[in-house]
mmCIF file as Biopython writes it, N, C-alpha, C and O atoms, coordinates in Angstrom:
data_model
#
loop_
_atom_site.group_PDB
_atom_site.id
_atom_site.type_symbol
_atom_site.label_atom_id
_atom_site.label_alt_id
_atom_site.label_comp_id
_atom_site.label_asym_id
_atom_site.label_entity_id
_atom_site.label_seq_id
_atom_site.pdbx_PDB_ins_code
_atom_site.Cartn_x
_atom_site.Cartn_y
_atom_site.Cartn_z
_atom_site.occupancy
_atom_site.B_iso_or_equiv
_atom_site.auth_seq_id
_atom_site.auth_asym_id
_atom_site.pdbx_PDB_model_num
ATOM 1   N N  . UNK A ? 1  ? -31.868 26.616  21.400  1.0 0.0 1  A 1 
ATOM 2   C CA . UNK A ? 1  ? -30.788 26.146  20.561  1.0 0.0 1  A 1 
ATOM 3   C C  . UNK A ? 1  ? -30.449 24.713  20.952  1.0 0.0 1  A 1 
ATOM 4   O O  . UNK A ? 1  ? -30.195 24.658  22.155  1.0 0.0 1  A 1 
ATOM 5   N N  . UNK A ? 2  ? -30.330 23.138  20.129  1.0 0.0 2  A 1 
ATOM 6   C CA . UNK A ? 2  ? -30.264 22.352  20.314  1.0 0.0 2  A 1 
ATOM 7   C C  . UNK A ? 2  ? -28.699 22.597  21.278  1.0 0.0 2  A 1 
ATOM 8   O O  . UNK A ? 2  ? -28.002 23.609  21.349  1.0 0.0 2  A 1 
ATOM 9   N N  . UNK A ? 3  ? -28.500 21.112  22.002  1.0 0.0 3  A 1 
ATOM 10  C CA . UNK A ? 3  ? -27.188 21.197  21.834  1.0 0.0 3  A 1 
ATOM 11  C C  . UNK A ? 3  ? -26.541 20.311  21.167  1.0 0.0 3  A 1 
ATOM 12  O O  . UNK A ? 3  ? -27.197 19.397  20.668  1.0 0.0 3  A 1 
ATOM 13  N N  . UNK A ? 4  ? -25.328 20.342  21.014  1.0 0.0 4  A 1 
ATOM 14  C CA . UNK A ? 4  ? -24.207 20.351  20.020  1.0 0.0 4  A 1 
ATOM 15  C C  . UNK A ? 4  ? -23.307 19.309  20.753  1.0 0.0 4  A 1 
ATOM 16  O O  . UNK A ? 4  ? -23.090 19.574  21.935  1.0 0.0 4  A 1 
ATOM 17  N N  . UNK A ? 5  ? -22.920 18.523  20.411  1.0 0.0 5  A 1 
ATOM 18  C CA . UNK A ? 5  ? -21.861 17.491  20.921  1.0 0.0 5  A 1 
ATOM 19  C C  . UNK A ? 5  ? -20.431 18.401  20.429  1.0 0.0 5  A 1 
ATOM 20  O O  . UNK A ? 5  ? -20.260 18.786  19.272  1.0 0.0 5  A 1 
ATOM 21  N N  . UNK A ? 6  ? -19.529 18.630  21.491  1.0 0.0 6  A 1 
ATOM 22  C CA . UNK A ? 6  ? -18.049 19.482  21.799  1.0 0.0 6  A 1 
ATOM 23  C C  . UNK A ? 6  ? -17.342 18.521  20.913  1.0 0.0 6  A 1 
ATOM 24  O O  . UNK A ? 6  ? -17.308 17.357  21.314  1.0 0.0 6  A 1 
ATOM 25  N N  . UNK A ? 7  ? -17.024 18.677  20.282  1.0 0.0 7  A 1 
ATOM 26  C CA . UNK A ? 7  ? -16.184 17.489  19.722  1.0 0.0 7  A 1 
ATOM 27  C C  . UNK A ? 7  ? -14.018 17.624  20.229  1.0 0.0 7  A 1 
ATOM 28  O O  . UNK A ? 7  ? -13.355 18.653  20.097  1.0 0.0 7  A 1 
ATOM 29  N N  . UNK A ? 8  ? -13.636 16.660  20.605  1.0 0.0 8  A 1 
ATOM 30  C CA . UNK A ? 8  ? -12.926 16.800  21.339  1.0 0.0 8  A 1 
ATOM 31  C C  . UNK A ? 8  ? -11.710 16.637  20.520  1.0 0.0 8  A 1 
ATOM 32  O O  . UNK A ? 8  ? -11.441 15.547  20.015  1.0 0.0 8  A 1 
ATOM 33  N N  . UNK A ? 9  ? -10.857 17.832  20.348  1.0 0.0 9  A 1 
ATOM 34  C CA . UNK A ? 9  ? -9.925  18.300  19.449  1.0 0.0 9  A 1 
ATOM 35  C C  . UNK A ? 9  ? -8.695  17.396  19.758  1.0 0.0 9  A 1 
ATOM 36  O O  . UNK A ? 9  ? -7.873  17.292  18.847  1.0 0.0 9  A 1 
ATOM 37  N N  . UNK A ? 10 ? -8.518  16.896  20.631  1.0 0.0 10 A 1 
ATOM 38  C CA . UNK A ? 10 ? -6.918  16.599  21.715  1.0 0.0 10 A 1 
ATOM 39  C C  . UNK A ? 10 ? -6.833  15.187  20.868  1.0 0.0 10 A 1 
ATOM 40  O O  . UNK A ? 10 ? -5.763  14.971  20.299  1.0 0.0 10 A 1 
ATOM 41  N N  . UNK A ? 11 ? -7.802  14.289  20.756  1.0 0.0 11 A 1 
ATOM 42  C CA . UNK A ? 11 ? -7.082  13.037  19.439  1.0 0.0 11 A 1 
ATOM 43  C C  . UNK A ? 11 ? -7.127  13.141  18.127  1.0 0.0 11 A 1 
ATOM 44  O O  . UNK A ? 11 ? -6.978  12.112  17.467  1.0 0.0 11 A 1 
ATOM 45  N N  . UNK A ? 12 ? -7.331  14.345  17.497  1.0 0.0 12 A 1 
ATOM 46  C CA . UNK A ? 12 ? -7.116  14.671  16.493  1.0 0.0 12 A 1 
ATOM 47  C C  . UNK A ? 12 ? -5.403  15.031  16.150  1.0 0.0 12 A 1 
ATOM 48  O O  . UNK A ? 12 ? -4.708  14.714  15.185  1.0 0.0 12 A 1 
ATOM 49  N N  . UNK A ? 13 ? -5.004  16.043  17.723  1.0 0.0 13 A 1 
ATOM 50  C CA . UNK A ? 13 ? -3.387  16.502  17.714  1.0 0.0 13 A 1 
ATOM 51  C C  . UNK A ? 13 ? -2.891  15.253  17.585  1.0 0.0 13 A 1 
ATOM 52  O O  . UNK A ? 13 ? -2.213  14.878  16.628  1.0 0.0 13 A 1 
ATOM 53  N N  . UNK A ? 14 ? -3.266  14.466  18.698  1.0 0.0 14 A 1 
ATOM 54  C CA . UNK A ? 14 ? -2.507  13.140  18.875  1.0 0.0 14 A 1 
ATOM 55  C C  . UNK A ? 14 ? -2.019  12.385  17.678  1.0 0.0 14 A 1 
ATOM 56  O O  . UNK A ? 14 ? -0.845  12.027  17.586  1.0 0.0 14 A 1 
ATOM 57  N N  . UNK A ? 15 ? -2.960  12.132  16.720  1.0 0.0 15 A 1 
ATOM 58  C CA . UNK A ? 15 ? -2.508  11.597  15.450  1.0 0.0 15 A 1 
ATOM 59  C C  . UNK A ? 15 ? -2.021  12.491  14.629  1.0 0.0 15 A 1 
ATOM 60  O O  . UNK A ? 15 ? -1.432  12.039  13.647  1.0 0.0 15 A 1 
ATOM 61  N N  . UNK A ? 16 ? -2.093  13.625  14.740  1.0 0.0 16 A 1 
ATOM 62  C CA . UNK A ? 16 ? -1.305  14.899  13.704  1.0 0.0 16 A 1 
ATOM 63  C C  . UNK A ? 16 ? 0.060   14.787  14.272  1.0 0.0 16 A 1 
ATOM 64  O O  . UNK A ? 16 ? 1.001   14.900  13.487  1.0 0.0 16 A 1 
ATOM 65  N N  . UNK A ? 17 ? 0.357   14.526  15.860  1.0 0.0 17 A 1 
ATOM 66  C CA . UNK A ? 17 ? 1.536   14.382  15.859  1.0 0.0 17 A 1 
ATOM 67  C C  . UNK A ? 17 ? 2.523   13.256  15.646  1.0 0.0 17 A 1 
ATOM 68  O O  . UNK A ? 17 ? 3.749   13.323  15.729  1.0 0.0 17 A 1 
ATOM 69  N N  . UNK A ? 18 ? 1.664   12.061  15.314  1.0 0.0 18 A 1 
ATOM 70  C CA . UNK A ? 18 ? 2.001   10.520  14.663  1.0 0.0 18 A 1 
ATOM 71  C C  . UNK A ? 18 ? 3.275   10.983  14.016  1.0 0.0 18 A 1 
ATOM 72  O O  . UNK A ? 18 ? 3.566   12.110  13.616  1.0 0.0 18 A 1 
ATOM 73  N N  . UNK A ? 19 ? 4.236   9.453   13.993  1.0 0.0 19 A 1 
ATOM 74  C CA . UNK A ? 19 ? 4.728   9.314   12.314  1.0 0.0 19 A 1 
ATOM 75  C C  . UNK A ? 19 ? 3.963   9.152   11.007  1.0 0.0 19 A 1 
ATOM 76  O O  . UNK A ? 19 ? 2.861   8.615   10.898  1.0 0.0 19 A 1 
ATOM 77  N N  . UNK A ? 20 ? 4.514   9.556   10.269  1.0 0.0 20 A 1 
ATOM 78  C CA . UNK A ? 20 ? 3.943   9.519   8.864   1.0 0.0 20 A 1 
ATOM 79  C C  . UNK A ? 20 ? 4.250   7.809   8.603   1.0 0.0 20 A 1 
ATOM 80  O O  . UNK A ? 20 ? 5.147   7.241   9.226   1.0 0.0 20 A 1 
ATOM 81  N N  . UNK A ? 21 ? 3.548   7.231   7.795   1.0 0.0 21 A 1 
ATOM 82  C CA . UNK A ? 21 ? 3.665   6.020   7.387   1.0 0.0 21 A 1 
ATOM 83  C C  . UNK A ? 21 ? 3.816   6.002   5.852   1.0 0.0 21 A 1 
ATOM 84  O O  . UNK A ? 21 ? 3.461   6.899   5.086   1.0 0.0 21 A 1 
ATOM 85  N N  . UNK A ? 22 ? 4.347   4.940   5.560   1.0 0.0 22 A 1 
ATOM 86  C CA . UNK A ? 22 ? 4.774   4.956   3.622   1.0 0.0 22 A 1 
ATOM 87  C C  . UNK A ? 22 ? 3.373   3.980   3.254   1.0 0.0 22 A 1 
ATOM 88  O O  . UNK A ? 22 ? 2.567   3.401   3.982   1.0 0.0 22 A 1 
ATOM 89  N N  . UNK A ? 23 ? 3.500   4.093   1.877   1.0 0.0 23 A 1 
ATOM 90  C CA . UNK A ? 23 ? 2.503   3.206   0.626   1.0 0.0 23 A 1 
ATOM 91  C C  . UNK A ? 23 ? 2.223   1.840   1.453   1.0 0.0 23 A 1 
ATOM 92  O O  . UNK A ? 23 ? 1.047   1.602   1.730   1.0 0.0 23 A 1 
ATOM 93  N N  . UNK A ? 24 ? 3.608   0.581   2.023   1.0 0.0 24 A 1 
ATOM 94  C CA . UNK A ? 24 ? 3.429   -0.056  2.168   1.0 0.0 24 A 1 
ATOM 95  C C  . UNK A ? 24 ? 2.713   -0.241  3.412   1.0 0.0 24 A 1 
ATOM 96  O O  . UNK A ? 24 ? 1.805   -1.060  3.550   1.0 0.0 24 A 1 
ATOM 97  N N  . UNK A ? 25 ? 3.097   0.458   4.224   1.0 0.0 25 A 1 
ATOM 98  C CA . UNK A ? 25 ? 2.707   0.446   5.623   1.0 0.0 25 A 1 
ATOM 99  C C  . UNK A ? 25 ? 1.168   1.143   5.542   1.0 0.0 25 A 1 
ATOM 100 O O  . UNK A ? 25 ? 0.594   1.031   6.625   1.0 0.0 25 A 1 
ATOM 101 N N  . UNK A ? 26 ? 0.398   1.808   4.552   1.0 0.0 26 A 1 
ATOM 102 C CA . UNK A ? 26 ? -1.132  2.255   4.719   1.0 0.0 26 A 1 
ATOM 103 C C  . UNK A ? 26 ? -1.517  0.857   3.641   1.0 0.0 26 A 1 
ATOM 104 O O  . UNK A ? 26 ? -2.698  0.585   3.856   1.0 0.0 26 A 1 
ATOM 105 N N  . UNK A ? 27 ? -0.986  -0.014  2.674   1.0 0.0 27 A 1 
ATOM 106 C CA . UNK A ? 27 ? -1.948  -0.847  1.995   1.0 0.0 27 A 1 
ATOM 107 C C  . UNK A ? 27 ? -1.974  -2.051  3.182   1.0 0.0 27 A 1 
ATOM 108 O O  . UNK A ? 27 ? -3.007  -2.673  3.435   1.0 0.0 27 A 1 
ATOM 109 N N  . UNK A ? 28 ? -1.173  -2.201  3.613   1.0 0.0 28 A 1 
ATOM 110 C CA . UNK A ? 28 ? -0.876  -3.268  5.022   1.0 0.0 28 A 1 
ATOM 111 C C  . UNK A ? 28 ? -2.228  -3.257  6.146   1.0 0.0 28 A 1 
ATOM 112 O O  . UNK A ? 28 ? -2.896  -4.176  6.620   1.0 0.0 28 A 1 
ATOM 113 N N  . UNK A ? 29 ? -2.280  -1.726  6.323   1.0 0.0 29 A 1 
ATOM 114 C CA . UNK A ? 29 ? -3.117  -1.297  7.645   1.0 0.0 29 A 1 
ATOM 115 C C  . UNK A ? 29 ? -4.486  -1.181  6.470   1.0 0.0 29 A 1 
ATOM 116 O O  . UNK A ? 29 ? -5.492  -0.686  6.979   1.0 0.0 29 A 1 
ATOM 117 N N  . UNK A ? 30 ? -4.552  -1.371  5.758   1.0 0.0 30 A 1 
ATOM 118 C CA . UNK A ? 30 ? -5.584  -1.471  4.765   1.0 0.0 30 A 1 
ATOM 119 C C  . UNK A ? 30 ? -6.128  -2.931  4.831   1.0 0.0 30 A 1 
ATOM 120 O O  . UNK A ? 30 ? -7.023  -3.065  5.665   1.0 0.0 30 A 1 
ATOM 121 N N  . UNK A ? 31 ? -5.796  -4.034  4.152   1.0 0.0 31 A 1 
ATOM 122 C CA . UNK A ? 31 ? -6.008  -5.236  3.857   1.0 0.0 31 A 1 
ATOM 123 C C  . UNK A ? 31 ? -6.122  -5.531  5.530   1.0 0.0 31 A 1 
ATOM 124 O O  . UNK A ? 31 ? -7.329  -5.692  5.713   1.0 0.0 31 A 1 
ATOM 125 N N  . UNK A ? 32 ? -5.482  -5.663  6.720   1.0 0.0 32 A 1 
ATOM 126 C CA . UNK A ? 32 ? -5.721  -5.714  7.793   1.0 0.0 32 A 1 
ATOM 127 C C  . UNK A ? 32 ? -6.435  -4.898  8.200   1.0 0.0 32 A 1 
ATOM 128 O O  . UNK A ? 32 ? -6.686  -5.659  9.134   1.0 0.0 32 A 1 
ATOM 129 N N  . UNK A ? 33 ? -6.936  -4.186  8.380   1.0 0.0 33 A 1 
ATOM 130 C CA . UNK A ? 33 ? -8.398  -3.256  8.854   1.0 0.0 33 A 1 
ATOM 131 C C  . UNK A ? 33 ? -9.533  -3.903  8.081   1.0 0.0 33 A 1 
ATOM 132 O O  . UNK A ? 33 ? -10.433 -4.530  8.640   1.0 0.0 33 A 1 
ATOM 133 N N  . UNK A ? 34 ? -9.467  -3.763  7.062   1.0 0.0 34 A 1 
ATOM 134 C CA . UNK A ? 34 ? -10.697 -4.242  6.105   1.0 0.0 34 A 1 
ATOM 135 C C  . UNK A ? 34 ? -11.172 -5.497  5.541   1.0 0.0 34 A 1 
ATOM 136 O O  . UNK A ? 34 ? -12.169 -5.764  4.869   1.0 0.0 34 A 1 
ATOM 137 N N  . UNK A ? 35 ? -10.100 -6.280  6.032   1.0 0.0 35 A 1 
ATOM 138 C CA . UNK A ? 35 ? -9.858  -7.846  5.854   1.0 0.0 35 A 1 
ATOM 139 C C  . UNK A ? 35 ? -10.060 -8.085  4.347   1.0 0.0 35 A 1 
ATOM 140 O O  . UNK A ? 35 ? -10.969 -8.828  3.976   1.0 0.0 35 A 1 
ATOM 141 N N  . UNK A ? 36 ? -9.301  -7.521  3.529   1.0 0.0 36 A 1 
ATOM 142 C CA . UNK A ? 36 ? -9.558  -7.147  2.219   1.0 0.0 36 A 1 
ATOM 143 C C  . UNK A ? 36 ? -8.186  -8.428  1.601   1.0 0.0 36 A 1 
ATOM 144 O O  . UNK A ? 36 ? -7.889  -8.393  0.407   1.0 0.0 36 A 1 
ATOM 145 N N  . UNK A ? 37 ? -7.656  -9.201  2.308   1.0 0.0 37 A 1 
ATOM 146 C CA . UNK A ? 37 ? -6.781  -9.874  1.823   1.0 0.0 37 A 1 
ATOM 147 C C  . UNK A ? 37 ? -6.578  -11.045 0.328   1.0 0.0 37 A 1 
ATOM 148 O O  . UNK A ? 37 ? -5.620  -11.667 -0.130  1.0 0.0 37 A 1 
ATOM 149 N N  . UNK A ? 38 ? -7.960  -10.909 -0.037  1.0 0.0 38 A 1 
ATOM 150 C CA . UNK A ? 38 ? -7.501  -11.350 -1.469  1.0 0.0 38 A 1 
ATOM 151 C C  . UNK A ? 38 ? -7.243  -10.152 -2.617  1.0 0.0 38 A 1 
ATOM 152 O O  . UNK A ? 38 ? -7.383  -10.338 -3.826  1.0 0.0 38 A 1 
ATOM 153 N N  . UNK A ? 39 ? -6.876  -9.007  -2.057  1.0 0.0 39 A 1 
ATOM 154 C CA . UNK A ? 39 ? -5.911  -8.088  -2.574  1.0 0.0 39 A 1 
ATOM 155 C C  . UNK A ? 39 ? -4.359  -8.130  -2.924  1.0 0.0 39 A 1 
ATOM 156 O O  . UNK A ? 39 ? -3.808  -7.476  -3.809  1.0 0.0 39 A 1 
ATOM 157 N N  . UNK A ? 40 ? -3.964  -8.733  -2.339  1.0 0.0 40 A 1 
ATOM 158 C CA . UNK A ? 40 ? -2.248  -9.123  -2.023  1.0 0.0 40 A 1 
ATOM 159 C C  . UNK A ? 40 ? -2.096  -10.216 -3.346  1.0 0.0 40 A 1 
ATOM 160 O O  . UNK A ? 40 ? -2.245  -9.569  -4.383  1.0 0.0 40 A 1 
ATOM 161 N N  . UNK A ? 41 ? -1.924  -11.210 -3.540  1.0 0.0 41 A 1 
ATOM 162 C CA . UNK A ? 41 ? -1.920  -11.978 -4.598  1.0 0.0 41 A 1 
ATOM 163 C C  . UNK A ? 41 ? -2.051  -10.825 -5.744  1.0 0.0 41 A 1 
ATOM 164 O O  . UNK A ? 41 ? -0.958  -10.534 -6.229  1.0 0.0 41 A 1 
ATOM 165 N N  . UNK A ? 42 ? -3.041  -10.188 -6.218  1.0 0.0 42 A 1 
ATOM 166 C CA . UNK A ? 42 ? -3.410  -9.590  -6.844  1.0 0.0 42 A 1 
ATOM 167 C C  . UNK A ? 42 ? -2.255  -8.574  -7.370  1.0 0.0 42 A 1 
ATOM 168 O O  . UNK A ? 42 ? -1.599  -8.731  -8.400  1.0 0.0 42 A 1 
ATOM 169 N N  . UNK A ? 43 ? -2.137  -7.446  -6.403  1.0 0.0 43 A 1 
ATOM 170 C CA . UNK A ? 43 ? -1.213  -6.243  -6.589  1.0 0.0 43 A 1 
ATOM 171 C C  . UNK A ? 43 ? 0.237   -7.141  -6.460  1.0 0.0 43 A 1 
ATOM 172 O O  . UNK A ? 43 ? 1.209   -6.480  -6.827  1.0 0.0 43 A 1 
ATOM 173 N N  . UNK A ? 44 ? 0.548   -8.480  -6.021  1.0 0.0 44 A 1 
ATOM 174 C CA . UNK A ? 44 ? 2.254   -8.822  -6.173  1.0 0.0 44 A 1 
ATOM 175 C C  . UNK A ? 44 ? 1.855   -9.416  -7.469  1.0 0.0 44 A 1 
ATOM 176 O O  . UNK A ? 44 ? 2.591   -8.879  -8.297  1.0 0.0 44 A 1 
ATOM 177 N N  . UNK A ? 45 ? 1.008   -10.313 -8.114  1.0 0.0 45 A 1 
ATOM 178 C CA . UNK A ? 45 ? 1.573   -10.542 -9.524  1.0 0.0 45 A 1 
ATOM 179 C C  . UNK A ? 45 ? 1.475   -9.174  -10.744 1.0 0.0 45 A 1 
ATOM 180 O O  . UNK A ? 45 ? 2.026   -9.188  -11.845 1.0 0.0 45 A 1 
ATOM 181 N N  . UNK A ? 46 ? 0.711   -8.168  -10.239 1.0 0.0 46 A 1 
ATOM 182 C CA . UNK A ? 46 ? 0.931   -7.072  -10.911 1.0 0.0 46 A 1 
ATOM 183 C C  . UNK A ? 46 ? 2.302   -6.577  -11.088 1.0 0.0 46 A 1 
ATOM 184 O O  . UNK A ? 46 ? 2.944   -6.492  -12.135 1.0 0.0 46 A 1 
ATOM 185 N N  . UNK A ? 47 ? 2.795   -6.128  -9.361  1.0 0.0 47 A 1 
ATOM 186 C CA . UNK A ? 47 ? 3.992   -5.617  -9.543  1.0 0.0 47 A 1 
ATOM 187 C C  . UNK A ? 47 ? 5.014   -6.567  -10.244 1.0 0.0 47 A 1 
ATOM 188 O O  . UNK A ? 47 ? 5.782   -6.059  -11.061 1.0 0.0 47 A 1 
ATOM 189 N N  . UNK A ? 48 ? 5.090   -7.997  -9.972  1.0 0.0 48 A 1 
ATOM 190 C CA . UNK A ? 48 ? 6.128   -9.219  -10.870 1.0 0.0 48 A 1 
ATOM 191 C C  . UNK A ? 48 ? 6.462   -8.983  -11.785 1.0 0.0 48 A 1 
ATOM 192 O O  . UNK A ? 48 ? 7.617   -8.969  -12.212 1.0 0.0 48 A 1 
ATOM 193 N N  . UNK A ? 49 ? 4.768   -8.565  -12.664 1.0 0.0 49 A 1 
ATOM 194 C CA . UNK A ? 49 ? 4.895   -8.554  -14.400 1.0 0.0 49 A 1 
ATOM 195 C C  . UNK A ? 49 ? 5.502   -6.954  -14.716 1.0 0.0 49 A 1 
ATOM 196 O O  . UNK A ? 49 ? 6.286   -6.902  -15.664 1.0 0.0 49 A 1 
ATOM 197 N N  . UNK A ? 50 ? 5.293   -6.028  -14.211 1.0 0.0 50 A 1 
ATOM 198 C CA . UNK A ? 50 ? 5.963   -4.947  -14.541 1.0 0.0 50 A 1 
ATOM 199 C C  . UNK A ? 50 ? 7.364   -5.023  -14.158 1.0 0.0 50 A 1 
ATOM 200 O O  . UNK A ? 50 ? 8.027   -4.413  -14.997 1.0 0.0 50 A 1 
ATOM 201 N N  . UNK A ? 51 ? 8.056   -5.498  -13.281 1.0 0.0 51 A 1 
ATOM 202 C CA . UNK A ? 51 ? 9.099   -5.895  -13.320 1.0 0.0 51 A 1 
ATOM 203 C C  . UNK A ? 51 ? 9.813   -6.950  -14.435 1.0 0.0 51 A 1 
ATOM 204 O O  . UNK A ? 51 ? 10.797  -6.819  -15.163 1.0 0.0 51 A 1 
ATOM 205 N N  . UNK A ? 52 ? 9.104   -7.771  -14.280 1.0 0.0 52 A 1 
ATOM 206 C CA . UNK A ? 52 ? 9.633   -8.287  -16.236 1.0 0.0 52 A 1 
ATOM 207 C C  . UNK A ? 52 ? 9.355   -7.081  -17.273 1.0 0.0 52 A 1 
ATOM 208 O O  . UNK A ? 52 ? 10.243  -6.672  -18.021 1.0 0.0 52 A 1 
ATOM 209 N N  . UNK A ? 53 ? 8.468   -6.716  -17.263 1.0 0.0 53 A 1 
ATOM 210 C CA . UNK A ? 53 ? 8.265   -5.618  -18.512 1.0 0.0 53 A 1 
ATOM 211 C C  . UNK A ? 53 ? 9.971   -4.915  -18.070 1.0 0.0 53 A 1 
ATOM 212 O O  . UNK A ? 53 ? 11.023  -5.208  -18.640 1.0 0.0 53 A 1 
ATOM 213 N N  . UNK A ? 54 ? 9.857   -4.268  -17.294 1.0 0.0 54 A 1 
ATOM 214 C CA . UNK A ? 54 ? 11.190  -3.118  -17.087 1.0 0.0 54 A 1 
ATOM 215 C C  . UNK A ? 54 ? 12.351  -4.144  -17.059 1.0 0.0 54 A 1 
ATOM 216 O O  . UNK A ? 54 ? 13.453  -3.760  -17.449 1.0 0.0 54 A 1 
ATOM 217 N N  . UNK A ? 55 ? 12.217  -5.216  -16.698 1.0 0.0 55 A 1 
ATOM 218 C CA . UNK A ? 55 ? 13.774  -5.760  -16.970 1.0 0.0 55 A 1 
ATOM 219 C C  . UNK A ? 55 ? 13.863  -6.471  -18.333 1.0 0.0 55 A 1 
ATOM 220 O O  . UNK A ? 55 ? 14.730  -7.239  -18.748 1.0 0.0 55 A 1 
ATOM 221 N N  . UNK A ? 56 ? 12.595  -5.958  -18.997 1.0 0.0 56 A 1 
ATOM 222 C CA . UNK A ? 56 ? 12.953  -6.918  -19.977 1.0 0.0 56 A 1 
ATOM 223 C C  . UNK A ? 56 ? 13.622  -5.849  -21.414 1.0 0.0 56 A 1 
ATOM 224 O O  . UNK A ? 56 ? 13.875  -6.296  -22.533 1.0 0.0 56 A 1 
ATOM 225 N N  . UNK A ? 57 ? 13.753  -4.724  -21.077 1.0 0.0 57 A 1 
ATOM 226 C CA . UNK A ? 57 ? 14.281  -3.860  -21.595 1.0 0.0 57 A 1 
ATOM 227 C C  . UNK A ? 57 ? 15.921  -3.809  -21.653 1.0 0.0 57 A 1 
ATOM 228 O O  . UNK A ? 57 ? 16.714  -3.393  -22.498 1.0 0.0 57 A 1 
ATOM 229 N N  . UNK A ? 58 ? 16.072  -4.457  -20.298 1.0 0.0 58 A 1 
ATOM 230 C CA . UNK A ? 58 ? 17.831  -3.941  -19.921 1.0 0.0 58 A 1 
ATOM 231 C C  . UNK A ? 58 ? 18.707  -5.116  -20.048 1.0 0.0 58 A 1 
ATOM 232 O O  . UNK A ? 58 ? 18.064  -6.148  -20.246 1.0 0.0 58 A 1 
ATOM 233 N N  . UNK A ? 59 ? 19.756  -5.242  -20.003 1.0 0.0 59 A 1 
ATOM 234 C CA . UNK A ? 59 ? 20.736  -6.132  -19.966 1.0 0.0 59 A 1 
ATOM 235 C C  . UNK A ? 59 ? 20.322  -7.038  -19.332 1.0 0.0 59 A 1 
ATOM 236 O O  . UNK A ? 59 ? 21.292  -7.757  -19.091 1.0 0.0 59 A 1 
ATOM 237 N N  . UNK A ? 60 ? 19.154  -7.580  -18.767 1.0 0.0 60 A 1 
ATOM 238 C CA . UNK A ? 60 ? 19.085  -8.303  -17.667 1.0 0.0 60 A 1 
ATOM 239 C C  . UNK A ? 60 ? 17.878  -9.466  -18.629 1.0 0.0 60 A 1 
ATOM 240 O O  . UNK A ? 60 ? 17.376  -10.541 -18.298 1.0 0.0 60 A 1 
ATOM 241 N N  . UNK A ? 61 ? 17.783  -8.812  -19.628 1.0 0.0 61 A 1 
ATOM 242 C CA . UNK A ? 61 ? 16.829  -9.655  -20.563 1.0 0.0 61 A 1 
ATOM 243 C C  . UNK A ? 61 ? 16.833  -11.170 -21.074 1.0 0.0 61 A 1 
ATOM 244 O O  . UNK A ? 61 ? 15.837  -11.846 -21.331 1.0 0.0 61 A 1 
ATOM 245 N N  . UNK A ? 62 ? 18.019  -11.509 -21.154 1.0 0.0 62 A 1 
ATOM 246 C CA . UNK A ? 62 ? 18.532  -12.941 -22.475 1.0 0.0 62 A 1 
ATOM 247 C C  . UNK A ? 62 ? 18.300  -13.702 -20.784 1.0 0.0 62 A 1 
ATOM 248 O O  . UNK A ? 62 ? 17.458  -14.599 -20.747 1.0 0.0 62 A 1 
ATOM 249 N N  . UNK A ? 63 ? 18.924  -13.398 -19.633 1.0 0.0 63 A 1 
ATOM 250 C CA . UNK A ? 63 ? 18.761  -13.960 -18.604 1.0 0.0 63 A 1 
ATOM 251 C C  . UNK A ? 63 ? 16.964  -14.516 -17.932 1.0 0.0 63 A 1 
ATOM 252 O O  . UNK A ? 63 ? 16.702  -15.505 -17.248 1.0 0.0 63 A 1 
ATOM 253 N N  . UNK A ? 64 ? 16.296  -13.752 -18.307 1.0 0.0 64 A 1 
ATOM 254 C CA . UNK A ? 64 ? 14.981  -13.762 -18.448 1.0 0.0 64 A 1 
ATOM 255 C C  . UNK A ? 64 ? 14.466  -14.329 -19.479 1.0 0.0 64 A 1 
ATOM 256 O O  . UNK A ? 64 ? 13.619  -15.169 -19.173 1.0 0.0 64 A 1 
ATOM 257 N N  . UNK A ? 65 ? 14.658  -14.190 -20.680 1.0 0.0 65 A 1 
ATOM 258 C CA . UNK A ? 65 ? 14.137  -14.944 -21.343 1.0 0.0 65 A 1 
ATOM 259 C C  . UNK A ? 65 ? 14.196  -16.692 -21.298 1.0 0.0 65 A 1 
ATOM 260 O O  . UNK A ? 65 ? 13.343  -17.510 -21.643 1.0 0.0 65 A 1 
ATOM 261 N N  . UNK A ? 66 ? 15.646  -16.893 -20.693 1.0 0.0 66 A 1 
ATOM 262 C CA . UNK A ? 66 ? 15.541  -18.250 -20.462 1.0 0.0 66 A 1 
ATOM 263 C C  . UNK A ? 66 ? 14.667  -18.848 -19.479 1.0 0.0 66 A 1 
ATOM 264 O O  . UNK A ? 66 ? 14.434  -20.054 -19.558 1.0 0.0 66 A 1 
ATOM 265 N N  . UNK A ? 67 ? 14.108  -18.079 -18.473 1.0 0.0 67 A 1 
ATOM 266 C CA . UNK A ? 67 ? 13.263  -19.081 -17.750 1.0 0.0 67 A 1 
ATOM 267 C C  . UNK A ? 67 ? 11.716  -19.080 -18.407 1.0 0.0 67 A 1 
ATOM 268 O O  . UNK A ? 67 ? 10.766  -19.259 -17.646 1.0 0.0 67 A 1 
ATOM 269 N N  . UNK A ? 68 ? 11.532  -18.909 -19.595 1.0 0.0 68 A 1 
ATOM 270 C CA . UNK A ? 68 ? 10.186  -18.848 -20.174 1.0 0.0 68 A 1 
ATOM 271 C C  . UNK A ? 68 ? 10.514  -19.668 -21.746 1.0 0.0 68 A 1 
ATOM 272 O O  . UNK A ? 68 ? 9.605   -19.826 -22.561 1.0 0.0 68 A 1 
#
């Protein structure tokens, strides 16, 4: 029977017993791990324009429209 590498269970607990991290804090450890940083530009003028979209619905509109 070959052998088998034990695989060692104890840093698996270790990170099961971690804090949980939010959206921002895994796209963060994302673009920094992966050096993926011409991502950022990208996903903030996304989020910008949906924020005009949604404010451009509410009372907050005539105020918006003036800077365009």
């Amino acid at each position: 029977m070959p052998d088998t590498p034990q695989s060692d269970d104890g840093d698996f607990v270790e990170q099961a017993k971690g804090g949980r991290s939010n959206l921002v804090g895994e796209f963060w450890g994302f673009l920094s791990e992966n050096k993926k940083w011409w991502l950022a530009p990208i996903l903030f003028s996304i989020l910008a324009l949906g924020m005009l979209v949604l404010l451009g619905g509410s009372g907050a509109a005539p105020f918006i429209y003036t800077l365009f």
